[in-house]
C-alpha positions in Angstrom: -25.6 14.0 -15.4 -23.7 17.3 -14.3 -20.5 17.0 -12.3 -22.2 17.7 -8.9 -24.7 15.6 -9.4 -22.3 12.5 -10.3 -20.4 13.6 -7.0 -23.4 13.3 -4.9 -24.2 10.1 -6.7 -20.9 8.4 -6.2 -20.7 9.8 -2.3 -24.2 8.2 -1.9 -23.2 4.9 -3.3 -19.6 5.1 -1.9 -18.1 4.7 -4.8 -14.6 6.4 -3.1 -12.9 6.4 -6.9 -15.2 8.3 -8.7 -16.0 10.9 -5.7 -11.5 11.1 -6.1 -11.9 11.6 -9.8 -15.1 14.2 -9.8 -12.9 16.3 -7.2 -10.1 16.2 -9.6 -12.2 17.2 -12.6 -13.2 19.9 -10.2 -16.4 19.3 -8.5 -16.8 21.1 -5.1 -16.2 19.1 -2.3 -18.9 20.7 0.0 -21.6 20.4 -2.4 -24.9 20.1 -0.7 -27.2 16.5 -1.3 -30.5 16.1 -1.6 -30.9 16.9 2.2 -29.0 20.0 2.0 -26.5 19.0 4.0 -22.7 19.3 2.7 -21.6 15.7 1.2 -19.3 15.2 4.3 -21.9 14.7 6.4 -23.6 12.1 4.4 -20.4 10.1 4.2 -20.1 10.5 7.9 -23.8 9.1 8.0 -22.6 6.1 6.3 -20.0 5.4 8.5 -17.3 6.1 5.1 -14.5 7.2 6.3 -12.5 6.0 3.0 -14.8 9.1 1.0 -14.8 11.0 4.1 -11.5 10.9 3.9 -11.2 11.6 0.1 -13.6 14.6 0.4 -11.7 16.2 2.9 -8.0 15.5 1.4 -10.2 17.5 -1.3 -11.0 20.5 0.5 -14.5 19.4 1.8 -14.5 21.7 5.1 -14.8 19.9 8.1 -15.7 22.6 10.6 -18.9 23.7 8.3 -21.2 25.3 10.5 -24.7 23.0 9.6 -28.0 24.2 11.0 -27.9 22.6 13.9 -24.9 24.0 15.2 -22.5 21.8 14.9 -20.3 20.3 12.5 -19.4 17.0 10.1 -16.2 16.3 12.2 -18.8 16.3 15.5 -21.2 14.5 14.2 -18.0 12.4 13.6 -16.9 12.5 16.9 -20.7 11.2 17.4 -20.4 8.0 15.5 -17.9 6.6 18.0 -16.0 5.3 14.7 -11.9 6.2 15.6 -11.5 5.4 11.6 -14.0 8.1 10.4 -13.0 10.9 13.3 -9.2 10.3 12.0 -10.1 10.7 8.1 -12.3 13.7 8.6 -9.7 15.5 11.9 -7.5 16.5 8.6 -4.0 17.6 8.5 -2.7 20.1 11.6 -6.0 20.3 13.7 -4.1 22.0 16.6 -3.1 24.8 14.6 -6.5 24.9 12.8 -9.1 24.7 15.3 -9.9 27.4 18.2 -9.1 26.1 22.0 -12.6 26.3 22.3 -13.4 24.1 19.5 -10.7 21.2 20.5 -12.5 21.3 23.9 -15.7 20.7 22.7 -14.4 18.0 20.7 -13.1 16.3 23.6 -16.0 16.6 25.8 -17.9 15.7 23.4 -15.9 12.2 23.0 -15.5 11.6 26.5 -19.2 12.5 27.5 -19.8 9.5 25.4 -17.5 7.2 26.5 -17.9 7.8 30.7 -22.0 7.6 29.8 -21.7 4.6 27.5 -23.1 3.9 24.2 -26.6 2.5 25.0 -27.3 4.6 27.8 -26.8 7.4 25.8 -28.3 5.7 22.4 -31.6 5.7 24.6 -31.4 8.8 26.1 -31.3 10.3 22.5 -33.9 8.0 21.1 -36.4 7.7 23.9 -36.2 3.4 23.0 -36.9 1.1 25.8 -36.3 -2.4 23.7 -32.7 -4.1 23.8 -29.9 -2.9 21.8 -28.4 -4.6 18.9 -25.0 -5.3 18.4 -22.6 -6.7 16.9 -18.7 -6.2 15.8 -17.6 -4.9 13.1 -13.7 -5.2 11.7 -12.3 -2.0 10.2 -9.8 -2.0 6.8 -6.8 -1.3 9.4 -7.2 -4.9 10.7 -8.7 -3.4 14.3 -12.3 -4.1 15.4 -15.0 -2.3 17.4 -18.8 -3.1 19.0 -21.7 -1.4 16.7 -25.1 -0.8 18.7 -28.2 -0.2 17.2 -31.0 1.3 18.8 -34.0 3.4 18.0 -33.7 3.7 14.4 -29.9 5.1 14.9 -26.4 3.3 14.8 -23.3 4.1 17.1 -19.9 2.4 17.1 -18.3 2.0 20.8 -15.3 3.8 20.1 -14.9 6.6 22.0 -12.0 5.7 24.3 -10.0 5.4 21.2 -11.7 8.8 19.5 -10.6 11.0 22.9 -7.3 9.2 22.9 -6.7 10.0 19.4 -7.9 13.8 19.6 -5.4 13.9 22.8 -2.6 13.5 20.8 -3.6 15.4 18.0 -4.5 18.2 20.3 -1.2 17.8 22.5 -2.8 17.0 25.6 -1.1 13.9 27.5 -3.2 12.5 30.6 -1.9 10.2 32.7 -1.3 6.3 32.0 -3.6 5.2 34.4 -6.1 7.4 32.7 -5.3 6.1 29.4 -5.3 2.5 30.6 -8.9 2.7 32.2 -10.3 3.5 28.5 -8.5 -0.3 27.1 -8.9 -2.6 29.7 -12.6 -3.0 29.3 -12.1 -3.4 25.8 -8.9 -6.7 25.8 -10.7 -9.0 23.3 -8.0 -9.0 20.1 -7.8 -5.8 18.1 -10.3 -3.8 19.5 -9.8 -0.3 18.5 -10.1 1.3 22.2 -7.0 -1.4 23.0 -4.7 -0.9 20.2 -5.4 2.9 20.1 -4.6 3.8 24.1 -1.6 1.4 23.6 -0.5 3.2 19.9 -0.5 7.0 21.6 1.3 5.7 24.6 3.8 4.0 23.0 4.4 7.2 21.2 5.2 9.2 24.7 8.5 9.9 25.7 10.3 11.4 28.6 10.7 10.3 32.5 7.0 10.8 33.3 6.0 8.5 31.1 8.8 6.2 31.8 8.1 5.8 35.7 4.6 5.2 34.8 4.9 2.6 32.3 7.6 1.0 34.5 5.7 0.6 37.6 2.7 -1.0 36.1 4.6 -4.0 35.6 3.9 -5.0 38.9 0.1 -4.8 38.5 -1.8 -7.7 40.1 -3.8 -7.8 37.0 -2.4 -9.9 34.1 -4.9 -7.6 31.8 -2.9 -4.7 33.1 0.3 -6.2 32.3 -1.0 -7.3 28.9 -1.6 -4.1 28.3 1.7 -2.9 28.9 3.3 -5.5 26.9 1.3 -4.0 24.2 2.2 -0.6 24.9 6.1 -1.7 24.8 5.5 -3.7 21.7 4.6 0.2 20.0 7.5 1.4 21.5 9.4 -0.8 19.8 7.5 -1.1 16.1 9.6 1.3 14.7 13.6 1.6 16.4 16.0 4.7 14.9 19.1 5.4 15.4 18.5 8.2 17.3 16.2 6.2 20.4 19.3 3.8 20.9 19.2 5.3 24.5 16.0 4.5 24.8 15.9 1.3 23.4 18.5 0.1 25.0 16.4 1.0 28.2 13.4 -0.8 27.0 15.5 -3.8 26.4 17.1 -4.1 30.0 13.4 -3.4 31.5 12.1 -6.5 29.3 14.9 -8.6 29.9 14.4 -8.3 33.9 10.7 -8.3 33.5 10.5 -11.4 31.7 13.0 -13.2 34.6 10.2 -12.5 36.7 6.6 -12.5 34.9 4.3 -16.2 36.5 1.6 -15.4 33.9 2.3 -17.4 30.8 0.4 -15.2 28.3 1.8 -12.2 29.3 5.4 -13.5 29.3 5.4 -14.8 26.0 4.1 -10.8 25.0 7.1 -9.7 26.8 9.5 -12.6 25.0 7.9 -11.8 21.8 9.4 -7.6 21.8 12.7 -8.8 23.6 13.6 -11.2 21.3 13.4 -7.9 18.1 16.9 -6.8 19.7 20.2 -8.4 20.2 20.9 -8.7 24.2 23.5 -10.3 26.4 21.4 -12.3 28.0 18.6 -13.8 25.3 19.5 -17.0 24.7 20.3 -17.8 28.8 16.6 -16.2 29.1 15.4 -18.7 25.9 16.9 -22.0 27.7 15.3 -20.8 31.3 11.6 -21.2 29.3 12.4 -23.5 26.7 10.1 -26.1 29.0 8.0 -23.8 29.9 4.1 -25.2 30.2 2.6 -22.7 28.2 3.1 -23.8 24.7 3.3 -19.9 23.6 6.2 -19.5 25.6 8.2 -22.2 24.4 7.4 -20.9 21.4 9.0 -17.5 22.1 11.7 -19.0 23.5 12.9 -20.2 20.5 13.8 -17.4 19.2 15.4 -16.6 22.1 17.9 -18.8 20.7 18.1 -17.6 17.6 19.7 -14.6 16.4 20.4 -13.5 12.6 24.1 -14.7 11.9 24.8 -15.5 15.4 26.4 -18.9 16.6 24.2 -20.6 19.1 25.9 -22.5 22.2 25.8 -26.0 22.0 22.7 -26.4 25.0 21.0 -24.0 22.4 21.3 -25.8 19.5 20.8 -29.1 21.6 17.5 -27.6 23.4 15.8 -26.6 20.1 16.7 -30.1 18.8 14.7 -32.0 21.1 11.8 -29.4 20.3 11.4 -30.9 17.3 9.1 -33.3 18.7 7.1 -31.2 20.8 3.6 -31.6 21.3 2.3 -28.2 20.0 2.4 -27.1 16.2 3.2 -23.5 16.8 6.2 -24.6 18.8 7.4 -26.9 16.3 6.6 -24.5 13.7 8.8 -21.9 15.3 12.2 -24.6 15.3 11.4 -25.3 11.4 11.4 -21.3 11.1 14.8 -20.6 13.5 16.3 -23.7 11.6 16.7 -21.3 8.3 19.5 -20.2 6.5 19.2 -16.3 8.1 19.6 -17.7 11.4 22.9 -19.6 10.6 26.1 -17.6 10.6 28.1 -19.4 7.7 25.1 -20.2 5.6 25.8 -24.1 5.9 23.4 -26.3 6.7 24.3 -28.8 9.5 23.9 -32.4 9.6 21.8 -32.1 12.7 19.5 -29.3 11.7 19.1 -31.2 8.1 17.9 -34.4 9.8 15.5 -31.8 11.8 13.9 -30.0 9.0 13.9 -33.5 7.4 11.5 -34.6 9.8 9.3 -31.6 10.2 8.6 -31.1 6.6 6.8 -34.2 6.8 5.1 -33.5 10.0 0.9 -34.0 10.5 0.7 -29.8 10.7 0.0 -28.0 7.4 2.1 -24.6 8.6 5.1 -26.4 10.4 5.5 -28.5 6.9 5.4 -25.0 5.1 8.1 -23.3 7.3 10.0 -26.7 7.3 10.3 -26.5 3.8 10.3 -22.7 3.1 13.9 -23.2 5.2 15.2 -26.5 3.7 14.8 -24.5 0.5 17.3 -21.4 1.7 20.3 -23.5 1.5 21.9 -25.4 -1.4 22.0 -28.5 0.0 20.9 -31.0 -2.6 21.9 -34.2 -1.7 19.2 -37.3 -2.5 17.3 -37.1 1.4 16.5 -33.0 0.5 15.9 -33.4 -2.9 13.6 -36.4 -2.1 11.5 -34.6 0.3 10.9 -32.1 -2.2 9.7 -34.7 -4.7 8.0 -35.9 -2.2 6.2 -32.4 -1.2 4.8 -32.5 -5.1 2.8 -34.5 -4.0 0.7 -32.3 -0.8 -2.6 -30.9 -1.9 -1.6 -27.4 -0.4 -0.7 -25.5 -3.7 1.7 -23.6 -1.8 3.7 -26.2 -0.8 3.9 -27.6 -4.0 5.4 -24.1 -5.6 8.0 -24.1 -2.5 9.3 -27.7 -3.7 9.0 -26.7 -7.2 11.1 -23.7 -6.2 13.2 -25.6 -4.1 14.2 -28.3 -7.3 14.5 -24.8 -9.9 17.2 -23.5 -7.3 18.8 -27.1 -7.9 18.6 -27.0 -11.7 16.8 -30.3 -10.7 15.9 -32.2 -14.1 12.7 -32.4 -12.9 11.7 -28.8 -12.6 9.7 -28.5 -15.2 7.3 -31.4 -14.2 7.6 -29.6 -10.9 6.0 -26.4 -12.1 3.0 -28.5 -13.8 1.9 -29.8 -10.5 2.2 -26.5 -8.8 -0.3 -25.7 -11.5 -1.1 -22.2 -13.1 0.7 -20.0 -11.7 -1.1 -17.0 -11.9 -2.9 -18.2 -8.7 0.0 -16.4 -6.7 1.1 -13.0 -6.2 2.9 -11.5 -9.1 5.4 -10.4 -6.3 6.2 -14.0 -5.5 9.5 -14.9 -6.2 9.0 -18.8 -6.4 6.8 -18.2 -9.7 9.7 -17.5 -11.6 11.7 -20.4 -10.9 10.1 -22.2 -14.4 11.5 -19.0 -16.4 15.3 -19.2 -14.3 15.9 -22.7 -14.9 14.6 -22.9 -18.8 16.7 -19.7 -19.3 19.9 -21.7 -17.5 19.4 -24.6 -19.6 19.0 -23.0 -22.6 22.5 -21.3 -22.1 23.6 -24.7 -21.0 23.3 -25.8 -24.6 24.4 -22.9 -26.3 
C-alpha cells in the first residue's frame, strides 16, 4: 500500500500514531478519501479530534472550501464536540481567519445552542421518533450529552464551542451571558460548565471584577456554584505578577465564606481559600469545624492547617476531636493535615501520634491510606508505629501494604524484606513510585553496613 493510501487507512481506523508517522514520512495531510472529501473531514465525522488534531498540527487545511460550501472546522462547529472544534480551530485563528469568517463561526455555534440539539437534529433530518442519548466522557476528564436522531449524531456542546471561539476570537460578552450557557448544564464536568467557568476565570480588569463580585449574592445556589467555579480558575494557576489580584480574590473569599448558608457552595468557596495563606483562615476553619455538612467540616480542616505553620492550641485541639467524626472524608482529611508538611519542626507530637494511631486502623479504606501515608513522613519508630505498620502487612489493599513496607525500609526495620514479599511484585505500581524502591535502599544500606 502507497503512502496515501496507508494515511487514509489509518485516518479511517483512527489509528492517531500512524496518521502522525505517514505525515512525517510525508504524506499530504489533505489527501482526499474514498468520498472525495479531504481526510479532515472524515476525522471530524468520527468525532476524532486526537487525528483531527494531528492532521491539522500537519498542515491539513482547516478552512478547505468543500462542495458544499463550507468547511471541516464548520462542520466542526456542527458536531457540538468543544474537543474536536479546539483541535481542528488551530494555532492563531484571529489573525488567520477573515471577520466575516469568525462571524459565521459564531453564528453558526450559537444558532445551535439557542435552537437546541434535537430541535435542530429534526429539523435537519425530517425524524419524528425520540432522540437517543446518552453521555459521553472526553480524554480531558470533562463530559457532554450525545443525541442521535435520524441516522445523524450531535454532541450538546455548543455553549462551550461559542465560549471557546469568543475567546479565541477576542470577543468578551457579559457574565450573565456566559453564565446562561452553564447553568443548564451543573451535573459534574460537563463541558458547557467547566468551559464558561475556564474563559471567565481567564478575564481580567474592573468589568469583569464587579460582575463576578455581585453574583455572589444570587438567590440561586447554582449561580453561586458557578461562581465558585469560576474563582477556583482564577486561582489554578497564581504568578507573581497577579499578587494584586490575588490578594483581592482572597479578601472576597474570605468575607464570602463568613456569610455563604448553602453548605455545598461554602465548602467550594473553603476549598480555593484555603490554596493561600490569610490572616484570618484558621479563625474562619474553627467557625465551621461543626458545621452540618460533612464537606464543610472537611474544608475546614484545612483551614487549620497551613505548610510549616504552628496551629493555636483550639486548632490543634478541634481537629483532635475530629478524629472521631462520623464521616470518612472528614476523618480522612485530619489523617491528611496530621502529616509531616503540615508541622513546622518536622516532629511528630504525642497527641497527633496517638491520632494517626487510631485512624490507620479505622473501618474506611482511604482514611487508613492517608493515616498511614503520614505516619510514614516522620521518623518516628518507636514499637506502637512500627507495630501498626506490621500490622498494615496484613490489609488486602496492595497499596497499603507497599506504604508499610515503605514505612519499615525508611526504618532500616529487619523486617523489610519480608515486608516487600507481601507487598508482592512490584511492577504492579508506577515505575514513578517512590515506595518501590525501598527493597533496593535498605539492601544497599545493609550491605554497606557489613562492609
Amino acid at each position: 500500500m502507497d503512502l496515501a493510501g496507508r494515511l487514509v487507512s489509518a485516518v479511517t481506523a483512527g489509528d492517531t500514531d500512524t496518521v502522525r508517522t505517514c505525515l512525517e514520512q510525508g504524506a499530504v495531510p489533505d489527501t482526499l478519501g474514498p468520498d472525495g472529501l479531504p481526510l479532515l473531514c472524515a476525522a471530524v465525522a468520527r468525532f476524532d479530534h486526537l487525528t483531527a488534531g494531528v492532521l491539522v498540527d500537519g498542515g491539513a487545511d482547516q478552512d478547505f472550501e468543500l462542495p458544499d460550501g463550507g468547511t471541516p472546522l464548520l462542520r466542526a462547529v456542527d458536531t457540538g464536540s468543544p474537543a474536536l472544534v479546539s483541535a481542528v480551530l488551530g494555532k492563531e485563528p484571529r489573525l488567520r481567519l477573515p471577520e466575516a469568517s469568525r462571524r459565521e463561526l459564531l453564528d453558526l455555534a450559537r444558532y445551535w445552542h439557542e435552537t437546541g440539539v434535537v430541535e435542530e437534529l429534526r429539523r435537519r433530518t425530517g425524524a419524528a421518533e425520540p432522540a437517543v442519548m446518552c453521555r459521553v466522557d472526553n480524554p480531558e476528564g470533562d463530559t457532554i450529552d450525545e443525541f442521535s436522531l435520524g441516522g445523524r449524531t450531535v454532541r450538546d456542546g455548543h455553549g462551550a464551542v461559542l465560549t471557546h471561539l469568543e475567546w479565541a476570537f477576542g470577543v468578551f460578552p457579559p457574565l450573565d451571558e456566559v453564565m446562561a450557557r452553564a447553568v443548564p448544564h451543573a451535573q459534574d464536568g460537563d463541558s458547557n460548565w467547566f468551559a464558561a467557568a475556564y474563559y471567565l476565570g481567564q478575564r481580567r480588569g474592573p468589568r469583569i471584577w464587579s460582575e463576578l463580585a455581585s453574583l455572589r449574592h444570587h438567590p440561586d445556589p447554582l449561580h453561586r456554584s458557578f461562581l465558585a467555579q469560576v474563582f477556583w480558575h482564577r486561582n489554578l494557576f497564581a504568578t507573581v505578577d497577579r499578587a494584586a489580584d490575588v490578594a483581592q480574590d482572597v479578601g472576597f473569599l474570605a468575607s464570602w465564606a463568613q456569610e455563604e448558608p448553602d453548605g455545598q457552595v461554602l465548602a467550594a468557596v473553603l476549598g480555593i481559600y484555603t490554596g493561600h495563606g490569610h490572616s484570618e483562615q484558621e479563625a474562619i476553619g474553627l467557625r465551621y469545624i461543626g458545621h452540618p455538612d460533612p464537606s464543610v467540616r472537611s474544608e475546614a480542616v484545612f483551614c487549620m492547617s497551613r505548610e510549616r505553620a504552628a496551629r493555636s492550641d483550639a486548632a490543634a485541639s478541634a481537629l483532635l476531636g475530629l478524629v472521631h467524626d462520623p464521616e470518612p472524608d472528614v476523618r480522612a482529611s485530619v489523617a491528611q493535615v496530621f502529616a509531616q508538611r503540615f508541622t513546622p519542626d518536622k516532629r511528630l507530637e504525642p497527641a497527633v501520634r496517638d491520632a494517626l494511631l487510631v485512624l490507620v486502623r479505622d473501618e474506611t479504606l482511604w482514611v487508613r491510606r492517608r493515616a498511614a501515608q503520614s505516619l510514614s513522613d516522620y521518623d518516628d519508630r518507636s514499637a506502637p508505629v512500627l507495630d501498626a505498620f506490621l500490622a498494615l502487612l496484613d490489609e488486602e489493599d496492595k497499596d497499603l501494604r507497599l506504604e508499610a513496607a515503605w514505612a519499615l525500609a525508611r526504618r532500616d526495620h529487619p523486617r523489610t524484606e519480608e515486608a516487600y514479599e507481601r507487598v508482592g511484585p512490584l511492577d504492579a505500581f508506577s515505575e514513578h513510585d517512590h515506595r518501590t524502591s525501598g527493597i533496593w535502599r535498605y539492601r544497599a544500606s545493609n550491605r554497606s553496613d557489613e562492609a
